[in-house]
DSSP file (Angstrom, degrees, kcal/mol; ACC not computed):
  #  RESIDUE AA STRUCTURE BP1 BP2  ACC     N-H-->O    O-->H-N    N-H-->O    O-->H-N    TCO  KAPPA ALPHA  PHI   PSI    X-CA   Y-CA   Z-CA
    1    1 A X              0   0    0      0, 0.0     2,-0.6     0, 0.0     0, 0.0   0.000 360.0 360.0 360.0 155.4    0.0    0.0    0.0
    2    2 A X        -     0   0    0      1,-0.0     0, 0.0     0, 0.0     0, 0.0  -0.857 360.0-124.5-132.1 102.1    1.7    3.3   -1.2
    3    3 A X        -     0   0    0     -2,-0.6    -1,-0.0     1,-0.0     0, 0.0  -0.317  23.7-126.3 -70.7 158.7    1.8    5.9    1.6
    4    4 A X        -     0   0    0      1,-0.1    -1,-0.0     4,-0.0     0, 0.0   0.031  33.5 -93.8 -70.9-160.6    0.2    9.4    1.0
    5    5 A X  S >  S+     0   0    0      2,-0.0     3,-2.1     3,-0.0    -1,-0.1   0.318  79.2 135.1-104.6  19.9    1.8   12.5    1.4
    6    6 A X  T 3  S+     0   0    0      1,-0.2    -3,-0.0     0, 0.0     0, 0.0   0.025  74.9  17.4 -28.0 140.7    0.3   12.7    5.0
    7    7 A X  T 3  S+     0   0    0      1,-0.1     2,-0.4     0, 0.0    -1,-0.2   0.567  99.7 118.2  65.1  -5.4    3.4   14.0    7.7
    8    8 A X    <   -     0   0    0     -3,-2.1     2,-0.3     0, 0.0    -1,-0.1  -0.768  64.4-126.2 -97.1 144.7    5.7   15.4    4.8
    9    9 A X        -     0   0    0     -2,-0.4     2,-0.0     1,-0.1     0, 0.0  -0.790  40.5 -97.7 -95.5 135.1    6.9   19.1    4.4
   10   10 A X    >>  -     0   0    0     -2,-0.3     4,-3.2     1,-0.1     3,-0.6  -0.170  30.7-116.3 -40.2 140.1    6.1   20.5    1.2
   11   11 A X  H 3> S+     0   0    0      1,-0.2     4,-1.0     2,-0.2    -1,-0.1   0.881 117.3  56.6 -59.3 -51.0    9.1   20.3   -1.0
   12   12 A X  H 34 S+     0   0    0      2,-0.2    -1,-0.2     1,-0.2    -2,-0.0   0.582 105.6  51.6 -40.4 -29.4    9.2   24.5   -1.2
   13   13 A X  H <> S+     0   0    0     -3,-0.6     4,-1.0     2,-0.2    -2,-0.2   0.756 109.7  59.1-104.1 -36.4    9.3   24.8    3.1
   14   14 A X  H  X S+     0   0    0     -4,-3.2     4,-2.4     1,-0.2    -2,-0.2   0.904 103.6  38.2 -49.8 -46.8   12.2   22.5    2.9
   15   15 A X  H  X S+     0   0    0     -4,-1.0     4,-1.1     1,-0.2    -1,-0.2   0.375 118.1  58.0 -88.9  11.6   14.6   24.0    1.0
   16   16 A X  H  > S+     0   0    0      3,-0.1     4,-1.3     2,-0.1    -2,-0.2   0.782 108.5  44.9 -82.7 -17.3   13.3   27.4    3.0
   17   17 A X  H  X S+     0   0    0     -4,-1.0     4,-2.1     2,-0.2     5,-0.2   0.948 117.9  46.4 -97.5 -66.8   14.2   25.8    6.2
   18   18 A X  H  X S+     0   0    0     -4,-2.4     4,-5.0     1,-0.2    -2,-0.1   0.848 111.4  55.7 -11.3 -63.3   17.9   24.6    4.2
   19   19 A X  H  X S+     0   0    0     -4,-1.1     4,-1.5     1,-0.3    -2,-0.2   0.902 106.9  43.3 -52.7 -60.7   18.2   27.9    3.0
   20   20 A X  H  X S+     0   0    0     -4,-1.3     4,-2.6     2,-0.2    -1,-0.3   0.802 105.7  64.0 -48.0 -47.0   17.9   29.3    6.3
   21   21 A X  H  X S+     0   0    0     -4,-2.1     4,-2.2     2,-0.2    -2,-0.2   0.951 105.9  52.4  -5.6 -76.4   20.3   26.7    7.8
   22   22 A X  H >X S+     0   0    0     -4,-5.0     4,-2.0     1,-0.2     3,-1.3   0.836 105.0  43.8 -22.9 -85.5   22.5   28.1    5.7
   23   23 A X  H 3X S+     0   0    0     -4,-1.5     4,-2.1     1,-0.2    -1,-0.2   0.768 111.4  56.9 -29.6 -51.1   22.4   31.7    6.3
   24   24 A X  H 3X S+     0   0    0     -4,-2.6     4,-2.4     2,-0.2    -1,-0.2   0.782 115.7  38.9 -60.5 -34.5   22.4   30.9   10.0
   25   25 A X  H <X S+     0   0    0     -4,-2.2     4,-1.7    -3,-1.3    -2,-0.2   0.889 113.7  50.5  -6.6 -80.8   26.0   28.8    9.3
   26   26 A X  H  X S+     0   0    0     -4,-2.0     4,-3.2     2,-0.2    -2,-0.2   0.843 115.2  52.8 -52.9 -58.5   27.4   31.3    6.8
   27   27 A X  H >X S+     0   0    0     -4,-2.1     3,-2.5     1,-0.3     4,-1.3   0.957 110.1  40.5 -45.8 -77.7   26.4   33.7    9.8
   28   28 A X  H 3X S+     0   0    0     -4,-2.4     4,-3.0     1,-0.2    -1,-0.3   0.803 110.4  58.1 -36.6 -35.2   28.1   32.0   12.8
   29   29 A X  H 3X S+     0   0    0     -4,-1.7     4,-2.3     2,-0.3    -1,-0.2   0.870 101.2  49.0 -83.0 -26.7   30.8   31.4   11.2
   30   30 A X  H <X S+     0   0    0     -4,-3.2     4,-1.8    -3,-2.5    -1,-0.2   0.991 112.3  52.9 -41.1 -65.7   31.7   34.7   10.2
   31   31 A X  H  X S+     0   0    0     -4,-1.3     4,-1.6     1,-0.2    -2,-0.3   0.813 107.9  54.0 -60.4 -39.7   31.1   35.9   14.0
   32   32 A X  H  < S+     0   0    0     -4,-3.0    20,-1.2     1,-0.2    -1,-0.2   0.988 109.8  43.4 -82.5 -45.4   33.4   33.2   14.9
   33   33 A X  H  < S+     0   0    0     -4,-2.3    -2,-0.2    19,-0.3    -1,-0.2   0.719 112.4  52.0 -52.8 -19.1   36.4   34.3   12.7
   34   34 A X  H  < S+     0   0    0     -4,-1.8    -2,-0.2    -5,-0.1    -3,-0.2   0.943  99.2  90.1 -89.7 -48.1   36.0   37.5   13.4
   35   35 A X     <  -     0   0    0     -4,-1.6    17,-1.6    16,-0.1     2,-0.3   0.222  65.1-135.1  -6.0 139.7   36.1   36.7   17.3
   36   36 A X  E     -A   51   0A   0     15,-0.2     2,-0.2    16,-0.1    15,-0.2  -0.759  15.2-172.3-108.7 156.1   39.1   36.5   19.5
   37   37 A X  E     -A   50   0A   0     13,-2.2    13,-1.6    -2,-0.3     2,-0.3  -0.911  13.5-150.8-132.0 156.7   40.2   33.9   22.3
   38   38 A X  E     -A   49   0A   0     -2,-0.2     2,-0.3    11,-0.2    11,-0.2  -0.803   4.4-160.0-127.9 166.3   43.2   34.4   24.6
   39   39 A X  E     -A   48   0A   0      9,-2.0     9,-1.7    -2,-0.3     2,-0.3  -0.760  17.6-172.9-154.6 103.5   45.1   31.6   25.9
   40   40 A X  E     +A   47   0A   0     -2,-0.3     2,-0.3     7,-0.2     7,-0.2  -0.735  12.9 154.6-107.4 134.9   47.4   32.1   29.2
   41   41 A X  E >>> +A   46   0A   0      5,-0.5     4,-2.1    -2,-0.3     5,-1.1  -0.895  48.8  55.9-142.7-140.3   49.6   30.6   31.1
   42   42 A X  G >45S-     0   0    0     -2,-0.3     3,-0.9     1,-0.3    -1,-0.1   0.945 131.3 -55.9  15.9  75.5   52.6   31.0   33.5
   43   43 A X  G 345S-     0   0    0      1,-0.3    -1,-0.3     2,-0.1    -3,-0.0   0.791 107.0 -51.6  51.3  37.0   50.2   33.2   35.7
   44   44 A X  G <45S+     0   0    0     -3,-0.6    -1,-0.3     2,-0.1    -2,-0.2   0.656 109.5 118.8  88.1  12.0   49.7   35.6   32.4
   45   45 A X  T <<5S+     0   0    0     -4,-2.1    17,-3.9    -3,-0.9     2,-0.4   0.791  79.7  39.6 -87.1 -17.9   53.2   36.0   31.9
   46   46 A X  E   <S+AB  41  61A   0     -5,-1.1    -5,-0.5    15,-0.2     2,-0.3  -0.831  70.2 172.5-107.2 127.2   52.4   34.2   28.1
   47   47 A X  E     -AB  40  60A   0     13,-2.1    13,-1.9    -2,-0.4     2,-0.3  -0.852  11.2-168.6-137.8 139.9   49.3   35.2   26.5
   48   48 A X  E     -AB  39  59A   0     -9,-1.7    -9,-2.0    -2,-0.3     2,-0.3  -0.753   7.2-157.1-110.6 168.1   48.4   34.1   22.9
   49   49 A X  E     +AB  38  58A   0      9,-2.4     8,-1.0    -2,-0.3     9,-0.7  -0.900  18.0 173.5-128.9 150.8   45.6   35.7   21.1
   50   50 A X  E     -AB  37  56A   0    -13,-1.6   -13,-2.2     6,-0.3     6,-0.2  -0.980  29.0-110.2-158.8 172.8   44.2   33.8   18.5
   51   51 A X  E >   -A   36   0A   0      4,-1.7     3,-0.7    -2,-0.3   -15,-0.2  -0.397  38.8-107.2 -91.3-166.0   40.9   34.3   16.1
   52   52 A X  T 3  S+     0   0    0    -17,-1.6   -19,-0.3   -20,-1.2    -1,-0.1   0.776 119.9  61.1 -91.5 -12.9   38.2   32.3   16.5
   53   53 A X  T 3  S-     0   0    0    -18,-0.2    -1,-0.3   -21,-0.2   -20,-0.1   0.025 122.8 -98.7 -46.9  -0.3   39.0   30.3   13.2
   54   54 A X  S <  S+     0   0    0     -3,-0.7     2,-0.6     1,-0.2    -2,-0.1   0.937  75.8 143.2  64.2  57.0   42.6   29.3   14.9
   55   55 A X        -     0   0    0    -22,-0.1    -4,-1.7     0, 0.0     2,-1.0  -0.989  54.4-128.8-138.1 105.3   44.6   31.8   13.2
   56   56 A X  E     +B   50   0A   0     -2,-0.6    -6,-0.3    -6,-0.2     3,-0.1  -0.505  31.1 176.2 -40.4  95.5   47.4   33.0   15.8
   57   57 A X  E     -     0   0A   0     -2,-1.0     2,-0.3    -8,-1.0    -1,-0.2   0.803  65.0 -15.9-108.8 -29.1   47.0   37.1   15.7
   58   58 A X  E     -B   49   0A   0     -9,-0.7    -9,-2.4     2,-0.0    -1,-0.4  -0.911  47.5-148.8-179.0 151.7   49.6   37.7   18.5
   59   59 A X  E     -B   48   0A   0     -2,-0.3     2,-0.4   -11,-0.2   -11,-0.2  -0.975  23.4-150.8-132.7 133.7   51.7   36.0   21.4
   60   60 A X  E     -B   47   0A   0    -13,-1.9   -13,-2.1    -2,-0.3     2,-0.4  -0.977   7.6-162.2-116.1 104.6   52.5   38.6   24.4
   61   61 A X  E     -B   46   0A   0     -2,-0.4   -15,-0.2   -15,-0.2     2,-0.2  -0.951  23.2-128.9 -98.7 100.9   56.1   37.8   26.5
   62   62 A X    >   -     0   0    0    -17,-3.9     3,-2.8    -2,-0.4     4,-0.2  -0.502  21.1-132.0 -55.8 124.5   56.1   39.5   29.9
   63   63 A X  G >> S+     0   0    0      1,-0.3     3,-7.7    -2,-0.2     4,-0.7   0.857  98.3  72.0 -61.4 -41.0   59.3   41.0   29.4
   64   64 A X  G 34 S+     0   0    0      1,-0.3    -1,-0.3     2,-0.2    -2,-0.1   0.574  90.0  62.1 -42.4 -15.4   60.5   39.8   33.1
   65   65 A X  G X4>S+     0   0    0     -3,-2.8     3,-1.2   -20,-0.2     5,-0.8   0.701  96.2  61.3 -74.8 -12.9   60.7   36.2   31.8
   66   66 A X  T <45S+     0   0    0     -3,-7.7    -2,-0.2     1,-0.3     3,-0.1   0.697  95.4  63.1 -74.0 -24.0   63.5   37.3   29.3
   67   67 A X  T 3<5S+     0   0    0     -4,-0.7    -1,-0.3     1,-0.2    -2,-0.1   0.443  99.6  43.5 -69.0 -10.5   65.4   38.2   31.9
   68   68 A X  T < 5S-     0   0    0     -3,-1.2    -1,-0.2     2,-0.1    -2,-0.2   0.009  96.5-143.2-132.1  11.3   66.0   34.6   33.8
   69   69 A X  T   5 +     0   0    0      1,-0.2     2,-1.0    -3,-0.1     3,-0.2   0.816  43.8 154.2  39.2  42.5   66.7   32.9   30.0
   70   70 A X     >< +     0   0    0     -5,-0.8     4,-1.9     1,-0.2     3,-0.2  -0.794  17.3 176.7-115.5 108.3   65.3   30.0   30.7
   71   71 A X  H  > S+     0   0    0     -2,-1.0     4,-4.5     1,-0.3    -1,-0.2   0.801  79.5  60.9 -79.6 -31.1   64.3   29.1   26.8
   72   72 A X  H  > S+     0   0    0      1,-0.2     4,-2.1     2,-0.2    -1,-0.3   0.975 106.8  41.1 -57.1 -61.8   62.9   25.7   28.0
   73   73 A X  H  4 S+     0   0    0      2,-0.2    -2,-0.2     1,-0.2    -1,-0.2   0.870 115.1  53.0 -60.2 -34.4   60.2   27.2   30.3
   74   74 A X  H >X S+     0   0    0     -4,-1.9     4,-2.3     1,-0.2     3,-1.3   0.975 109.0  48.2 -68.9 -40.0   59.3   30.0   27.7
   75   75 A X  H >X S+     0   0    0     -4,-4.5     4,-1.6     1,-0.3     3,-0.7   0.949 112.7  47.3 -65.0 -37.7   58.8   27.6   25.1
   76   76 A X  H 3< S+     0   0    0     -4,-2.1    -1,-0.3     1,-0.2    -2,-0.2  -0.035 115.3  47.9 -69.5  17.0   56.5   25.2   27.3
   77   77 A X  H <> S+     0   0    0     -3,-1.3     4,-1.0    -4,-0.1    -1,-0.2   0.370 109.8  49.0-124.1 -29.7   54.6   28.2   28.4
   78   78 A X  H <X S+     0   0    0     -4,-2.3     4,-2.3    -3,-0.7    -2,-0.2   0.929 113.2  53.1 -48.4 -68.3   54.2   29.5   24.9
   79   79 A X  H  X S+     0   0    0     -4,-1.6     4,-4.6     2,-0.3    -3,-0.1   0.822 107.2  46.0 -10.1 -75.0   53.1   26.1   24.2
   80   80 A X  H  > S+     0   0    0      1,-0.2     4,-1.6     2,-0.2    -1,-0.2   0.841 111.4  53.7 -62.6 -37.1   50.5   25.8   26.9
   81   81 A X  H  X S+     0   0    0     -4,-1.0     4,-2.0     2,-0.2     5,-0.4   0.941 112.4  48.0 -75.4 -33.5   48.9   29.6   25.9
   82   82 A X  H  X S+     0   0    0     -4,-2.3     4,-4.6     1,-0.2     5,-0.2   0.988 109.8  46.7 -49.0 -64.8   48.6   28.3   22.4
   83   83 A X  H  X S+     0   0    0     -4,-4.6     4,-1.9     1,-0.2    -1,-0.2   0.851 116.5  45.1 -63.4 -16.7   47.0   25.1   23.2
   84   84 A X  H  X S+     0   0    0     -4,-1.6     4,-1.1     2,-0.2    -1,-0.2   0.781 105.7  63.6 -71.1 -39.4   44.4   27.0   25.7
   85   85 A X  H  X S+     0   0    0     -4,-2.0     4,-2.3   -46,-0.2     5,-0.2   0.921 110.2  40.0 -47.1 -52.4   44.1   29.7   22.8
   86   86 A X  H >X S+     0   0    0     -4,-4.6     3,-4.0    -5,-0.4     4,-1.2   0.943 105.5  59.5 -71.6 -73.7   42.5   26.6   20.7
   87   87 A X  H 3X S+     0   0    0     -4,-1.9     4,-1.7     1,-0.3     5,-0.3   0.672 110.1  51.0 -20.8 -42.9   40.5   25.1   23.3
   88   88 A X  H 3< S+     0   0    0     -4,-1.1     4,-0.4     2,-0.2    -1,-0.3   0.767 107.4  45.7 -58.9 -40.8   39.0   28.4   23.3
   89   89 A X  H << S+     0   0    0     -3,-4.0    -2,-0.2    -4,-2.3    -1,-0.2   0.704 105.3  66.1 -83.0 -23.0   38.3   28.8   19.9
   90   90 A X  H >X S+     0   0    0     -4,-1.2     3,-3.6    -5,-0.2     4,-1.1   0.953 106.2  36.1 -69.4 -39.8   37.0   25.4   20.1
   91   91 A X  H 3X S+     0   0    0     -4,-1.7     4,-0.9     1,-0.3    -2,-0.2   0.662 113.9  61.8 -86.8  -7.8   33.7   26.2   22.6
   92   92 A X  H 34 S+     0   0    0     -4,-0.4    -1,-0.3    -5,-0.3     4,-0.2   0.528 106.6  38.8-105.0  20.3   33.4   29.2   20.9
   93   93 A X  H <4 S+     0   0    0     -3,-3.6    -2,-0.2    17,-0.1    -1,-0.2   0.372 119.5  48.6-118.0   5.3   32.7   27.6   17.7
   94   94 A X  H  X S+     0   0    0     -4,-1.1     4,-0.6     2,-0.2    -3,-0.2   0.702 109.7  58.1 -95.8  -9.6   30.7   24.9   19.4
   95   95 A X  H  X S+     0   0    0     -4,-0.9     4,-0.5     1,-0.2    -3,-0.1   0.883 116.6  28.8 -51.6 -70.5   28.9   27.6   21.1
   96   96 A X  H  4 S+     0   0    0     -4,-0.2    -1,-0.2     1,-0.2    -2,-0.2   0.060 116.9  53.9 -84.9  23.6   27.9   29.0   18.5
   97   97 A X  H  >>S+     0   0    0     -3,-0.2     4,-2.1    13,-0.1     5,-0.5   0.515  95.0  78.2-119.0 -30.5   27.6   26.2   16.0
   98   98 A X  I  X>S+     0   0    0     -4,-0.6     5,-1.9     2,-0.2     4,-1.1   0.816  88.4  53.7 -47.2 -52.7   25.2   24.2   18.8
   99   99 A X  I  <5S+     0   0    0     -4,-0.5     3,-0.4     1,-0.2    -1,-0.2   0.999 117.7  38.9 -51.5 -63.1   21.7   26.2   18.1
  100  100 A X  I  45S+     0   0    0      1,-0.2    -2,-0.2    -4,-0.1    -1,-0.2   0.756 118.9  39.7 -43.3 -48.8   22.0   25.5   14.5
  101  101 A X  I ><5S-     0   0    0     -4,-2.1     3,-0.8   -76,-0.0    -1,-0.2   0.473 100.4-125.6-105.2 -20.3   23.1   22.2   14.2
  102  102 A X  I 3<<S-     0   0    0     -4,-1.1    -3,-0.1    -5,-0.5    -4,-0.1   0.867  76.9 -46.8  79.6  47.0   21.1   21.1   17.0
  103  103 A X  T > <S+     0   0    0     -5,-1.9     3,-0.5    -6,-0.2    -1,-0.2   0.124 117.9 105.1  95.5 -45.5   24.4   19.6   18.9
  104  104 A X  T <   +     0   0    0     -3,-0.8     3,-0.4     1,-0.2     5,-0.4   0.488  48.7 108.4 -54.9 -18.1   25.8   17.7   15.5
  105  105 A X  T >>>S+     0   0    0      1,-0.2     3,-2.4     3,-0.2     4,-1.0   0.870  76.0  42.9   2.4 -99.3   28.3   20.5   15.4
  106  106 A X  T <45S+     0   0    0     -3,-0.5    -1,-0.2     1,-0.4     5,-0.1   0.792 112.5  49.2 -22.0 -55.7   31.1   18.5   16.4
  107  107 A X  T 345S+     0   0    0     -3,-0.4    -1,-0.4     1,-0.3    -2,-0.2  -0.179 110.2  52.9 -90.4  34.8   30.3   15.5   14.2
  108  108 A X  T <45S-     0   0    0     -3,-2.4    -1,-0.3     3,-0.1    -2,-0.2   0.040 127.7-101.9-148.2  -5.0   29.8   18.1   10.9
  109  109 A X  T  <5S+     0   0    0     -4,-1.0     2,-0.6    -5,-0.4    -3,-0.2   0.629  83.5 129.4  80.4  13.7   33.6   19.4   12.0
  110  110 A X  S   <S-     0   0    0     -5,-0.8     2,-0.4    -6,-0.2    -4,-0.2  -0.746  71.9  -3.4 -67.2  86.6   32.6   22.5   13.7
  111  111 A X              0   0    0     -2,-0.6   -21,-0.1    -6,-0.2   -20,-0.1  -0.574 360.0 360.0 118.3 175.1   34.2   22.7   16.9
  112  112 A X              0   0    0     -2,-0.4    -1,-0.1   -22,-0.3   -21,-0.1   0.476 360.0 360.0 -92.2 360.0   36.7   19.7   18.8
């Protein structure tokens, strides 16, 4: 027996709904590249800045760490504000990716 078309969206209110999808996408995802995250450590003495797209924009060395030369700690403290930078950028694209996607974010490759 050959179901009607009972419980189906019109073919036209589907692709409106898509469409909108879209836009709302297209949207967020602007707002998240233009967004910043910061990513700190050794008590703020490191800070990276980064967009919200993962694009580094600037790393900040309190000059008083230059002073004790200890290239090992700077690099592992550069290190750790980087990876915190991303972490960041990650909930703020899952943040904003979450209304839309209804949660599936993640699993469509928005966000970690």
């Amino acid at each position: 027996m050959a179901k009607g078309r009972q419980g189906r969206m019109p073919q036209g209110g589907m692709m409106a709904q898509v469409q909108q999808m879209q836009a709302r996408l297209a949207k967020a995802q602007e707002e998240i590249a233009a967004a910043t995250v910061e990513g700190t450590s050794g008590g703020g003495a490191v800070k990276v800045v980064m967009s919200g797209s993962m694009a580094c924009k600037d790393v900040v060395i309190a000059p008083e760490l230059l002073d004790d030369a200890d290239v090992a700690m700077l690099q592992d403290l550069v290190v750790a504000a980087v990876n915190q930078a991303i972490q960041q950028a990650q909930v703020l694209t899952e943040d904003k990716m979450a209304p839309i996607t209804g949660g599936l974010g993640s699993m469509m490759g928005f966000g970690g």
